[in-house]
N, C-alpha and C positions, 0 to 999 in steps of 0.2 A: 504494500500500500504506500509503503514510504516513499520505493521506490519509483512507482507509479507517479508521486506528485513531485518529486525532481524532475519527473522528466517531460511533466506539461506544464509546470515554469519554468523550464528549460526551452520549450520549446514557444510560448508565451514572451519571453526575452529573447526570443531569434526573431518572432513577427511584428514584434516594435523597434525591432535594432533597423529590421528590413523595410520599416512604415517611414520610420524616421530618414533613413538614407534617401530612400522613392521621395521625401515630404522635400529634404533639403533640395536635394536633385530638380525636382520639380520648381521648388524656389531661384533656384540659380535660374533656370531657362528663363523665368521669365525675369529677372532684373534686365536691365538693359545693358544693351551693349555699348561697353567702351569705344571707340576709336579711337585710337592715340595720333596727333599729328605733334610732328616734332618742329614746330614755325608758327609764330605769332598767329591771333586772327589777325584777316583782314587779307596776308598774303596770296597768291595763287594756291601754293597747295593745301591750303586752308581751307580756300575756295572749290578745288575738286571735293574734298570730304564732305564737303554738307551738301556738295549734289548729290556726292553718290551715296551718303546717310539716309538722305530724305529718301531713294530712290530703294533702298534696301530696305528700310524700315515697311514699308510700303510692301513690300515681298516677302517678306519674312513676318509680318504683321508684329513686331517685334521695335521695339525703340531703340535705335542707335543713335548714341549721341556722342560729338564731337570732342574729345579733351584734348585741348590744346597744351604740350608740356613741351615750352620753346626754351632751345638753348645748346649749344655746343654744337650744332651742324645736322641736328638730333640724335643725337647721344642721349639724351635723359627721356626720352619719348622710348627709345630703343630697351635700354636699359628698365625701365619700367616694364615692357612688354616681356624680356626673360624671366622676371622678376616674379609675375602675374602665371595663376594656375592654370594649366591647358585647359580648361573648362567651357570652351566658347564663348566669354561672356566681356573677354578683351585681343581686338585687330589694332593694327598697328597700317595707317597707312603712309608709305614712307617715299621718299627723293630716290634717287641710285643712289645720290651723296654719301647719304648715312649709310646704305644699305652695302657700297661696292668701293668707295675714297676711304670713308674713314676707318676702316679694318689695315689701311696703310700706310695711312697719314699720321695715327694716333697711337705712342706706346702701349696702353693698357688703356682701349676704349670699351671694354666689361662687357664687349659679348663677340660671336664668331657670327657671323649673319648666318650660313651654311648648315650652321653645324645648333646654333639656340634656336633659331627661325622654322616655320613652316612655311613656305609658298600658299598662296594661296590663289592670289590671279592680278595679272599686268591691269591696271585703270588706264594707262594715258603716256604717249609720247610727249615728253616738253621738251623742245630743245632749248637751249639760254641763247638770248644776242646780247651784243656788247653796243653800249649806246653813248652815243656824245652828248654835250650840251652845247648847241651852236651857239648862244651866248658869250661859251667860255671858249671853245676852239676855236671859233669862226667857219671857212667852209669845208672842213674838213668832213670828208665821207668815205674812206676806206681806211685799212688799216696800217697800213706806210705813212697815209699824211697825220694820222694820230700820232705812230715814231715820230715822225718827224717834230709835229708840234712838242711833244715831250721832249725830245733834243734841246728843241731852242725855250723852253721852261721847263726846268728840272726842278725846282723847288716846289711844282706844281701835278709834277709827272705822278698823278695816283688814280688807281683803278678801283673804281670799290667791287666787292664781291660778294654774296649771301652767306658766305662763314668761312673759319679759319681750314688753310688746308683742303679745300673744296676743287670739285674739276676745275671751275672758274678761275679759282687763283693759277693752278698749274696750267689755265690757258693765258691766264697776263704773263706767266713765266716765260712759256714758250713763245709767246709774241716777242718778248723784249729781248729772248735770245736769237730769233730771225732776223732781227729787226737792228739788232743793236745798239739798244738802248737800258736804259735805266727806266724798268717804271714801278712804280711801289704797289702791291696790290693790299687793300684796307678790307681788312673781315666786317661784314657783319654780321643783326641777328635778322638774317632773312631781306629776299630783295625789296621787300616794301619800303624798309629804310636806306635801301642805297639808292631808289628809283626819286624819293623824298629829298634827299643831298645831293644828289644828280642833280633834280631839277631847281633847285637853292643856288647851283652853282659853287656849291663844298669842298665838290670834287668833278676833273672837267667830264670821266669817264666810267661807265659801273655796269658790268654785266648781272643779268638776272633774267625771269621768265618774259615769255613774250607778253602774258598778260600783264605783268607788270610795269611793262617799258611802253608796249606799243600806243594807248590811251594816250600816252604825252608826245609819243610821234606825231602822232596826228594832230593835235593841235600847233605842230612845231615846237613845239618847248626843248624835244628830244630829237636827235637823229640815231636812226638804228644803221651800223655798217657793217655788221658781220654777225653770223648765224652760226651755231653748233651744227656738229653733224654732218653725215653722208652725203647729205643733198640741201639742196634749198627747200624752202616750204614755199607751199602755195601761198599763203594770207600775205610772205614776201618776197614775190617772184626775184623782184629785182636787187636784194639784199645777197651777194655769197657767201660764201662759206668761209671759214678759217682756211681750210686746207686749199682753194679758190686761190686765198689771198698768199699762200707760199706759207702758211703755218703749218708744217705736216705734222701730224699726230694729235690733233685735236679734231677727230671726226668722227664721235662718238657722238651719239642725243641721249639727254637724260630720257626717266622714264619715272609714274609714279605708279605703285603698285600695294596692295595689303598683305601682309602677313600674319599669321597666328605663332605663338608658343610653340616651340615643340613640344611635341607629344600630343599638341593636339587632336581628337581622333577624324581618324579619314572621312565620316560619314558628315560628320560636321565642318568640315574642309570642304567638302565637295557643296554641302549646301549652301556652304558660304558664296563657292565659287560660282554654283547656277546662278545665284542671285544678284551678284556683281555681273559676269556677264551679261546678262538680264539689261540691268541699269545705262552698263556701257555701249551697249549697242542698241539703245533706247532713241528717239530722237529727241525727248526733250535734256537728255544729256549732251547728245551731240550739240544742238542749240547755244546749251550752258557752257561748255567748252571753248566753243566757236568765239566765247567773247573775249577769253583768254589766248585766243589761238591757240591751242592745244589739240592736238590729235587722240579720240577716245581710241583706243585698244583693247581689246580682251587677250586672256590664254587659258593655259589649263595652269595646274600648278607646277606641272612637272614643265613648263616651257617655261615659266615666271623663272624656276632654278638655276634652267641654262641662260636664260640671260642677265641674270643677277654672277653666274661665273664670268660668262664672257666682257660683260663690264667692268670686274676684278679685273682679268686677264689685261683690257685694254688701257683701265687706268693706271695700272703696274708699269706697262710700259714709257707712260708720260713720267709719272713721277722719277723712274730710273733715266730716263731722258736728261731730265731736267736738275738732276744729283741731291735732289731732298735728301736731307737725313732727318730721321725724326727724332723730335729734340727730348 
């Protein structure tokens, strides 16, 4: 008899241990989902997240909401995202910067993208242009007459960039080594404030996204002279490229993309990833993109992988180019 009643409160505390897990479990689903963005609001890729938030929430009947943890090129958005339990209930959507530079740039930047991360799907081509202030250069439009203007004002020769270490800087590097010149490249926290001291006239020249630059082309305030990447974009036909302009090895385009934890499980990876695709191949995202100039993209997770390698691959070779050491 005795025996009998251990073993149906025995079995009494294995159907509350099992209520209680199913109860928690069921609690996490429905909290909302993280986004982690590693850049100010207000910036472009700030700006993709709350498209494709509103666009997932919507799909997944589920609230995704935005948290913005800007700072180090995103490092602490990154670092937060190892940090956080596979549980589905924190994405991380991020630059190639953070995701492909700074695993090279940075001694001890506290995570292995490859190796903490889970792919989960490409959002968006951005490529970065590099932009004057015809205020402060005058008519200068490609990137020899920027050398040049830098030659004959060196106390003034500074490039701003969206963070320390960034492709960007290692493309003012390689400019200045084509070119031969001196020119200083200035970190900041995201191109919203170098596109803000650009157009102050702070600084005469500042690389960053096209939605960030382009709005003050067009009114003149800004001239756009040179584009990342393989090719030109269509929104600017007439703009070249670095490698165009005799910069070889700066012809990579960034890309923004979401990740999960490792270990996250597959099933929830995937649902993630139908639902981003979804979103990106929507037209009211294509729309919302188109204002940023930004190209929407989808992938699968396993293709997000390889071109999160191959952007290692190719940013390794600029930095060894160019004889960074990390300090």
């Amino acid at each position: 008899m005795k025996r009998r009643s251990l073993i149906r409160h025995a079995a009494l505390a294995t159907a509350g241990l099992y209520i209680a897990v199913s109860a928690a479990s069921a609690l996490a689903q429905q909290r909302p989902v993280r986004l982690l963005v590693g850049f100010p609001a207000g910036g472009s890729t700030d700006v993709v997240a709350r498209v494709l938030a509103e666009g997932m929430s919507h799909l997944l009947q589920r609230t995704v909401i935005v948290e913005n943890r800007p700072g180090a090129g995103g490092q602490i958005a990154a670092n937060l995202l190892k940090q956080s339990p596979p549980d589905g209930n924190t994405l991380f959507l991020s630059n190639s910067h953070a995701l492909s530079m700074i695993p090279l740039t940075v001694r001890n930047p506290g995570y292995e993208t490859l190796k903490d991360f889970a792919s989960v799907g490409l959002v968006a081509i951005s490529p970065d242009v590099l932009s004057v202030n015809p205020a402060v250069v005058g008519p200068v439009s490609d990137l020899r007459g920027l050398a040049n203007w830098a030659r004959a004002h060196p106390d003034r020769a500074s490039i701003g960039v969206p963070a320390a270490s960034s492709d960007p800087e290692f493309g003012v590097r390689l400019l200045a080594s084509t070119f031969k010149v001196d020119l200083n490249p200035v970190p900041y926290r995201g191109d919203g404030p170098v596109a803000q001291d650009l157009i102050a006239g702070q600084i005469p020249g500042g690389i960053g996204s096209i939605g960030a630059m382009l709005p003050h082309a067009r009114t003149g305030r800004l001239r756009i002279i040179a584009v990342s990447g393989p090719k030109r974009i269509a929104s600017l036909p007439n703009v070249p490229t670095y490698v165009e302009q005799g910069v070889e090895g700066y012809g990579t385009s960034g890309f923004v993309a979401v990740l999960a934890p490792v270990g996250t499980p597959s099933e929830t990876i995937m649902r993630y990833n139908t639902a981003i695709t979804q979103v990106v191949n929507s037209p009211r995202f294509a729309e919302k993109l188109s204002e940023l100039a930004i190209v929407p993209t989808s992938s699968t997770p396993e293709e997000l992988t390889a071109r999160i390698r191959d952007a290692h691959n190719s940013f390794a070779a600029i930095v060894r180019r160019t004889g960074f050491q990390i300090p």
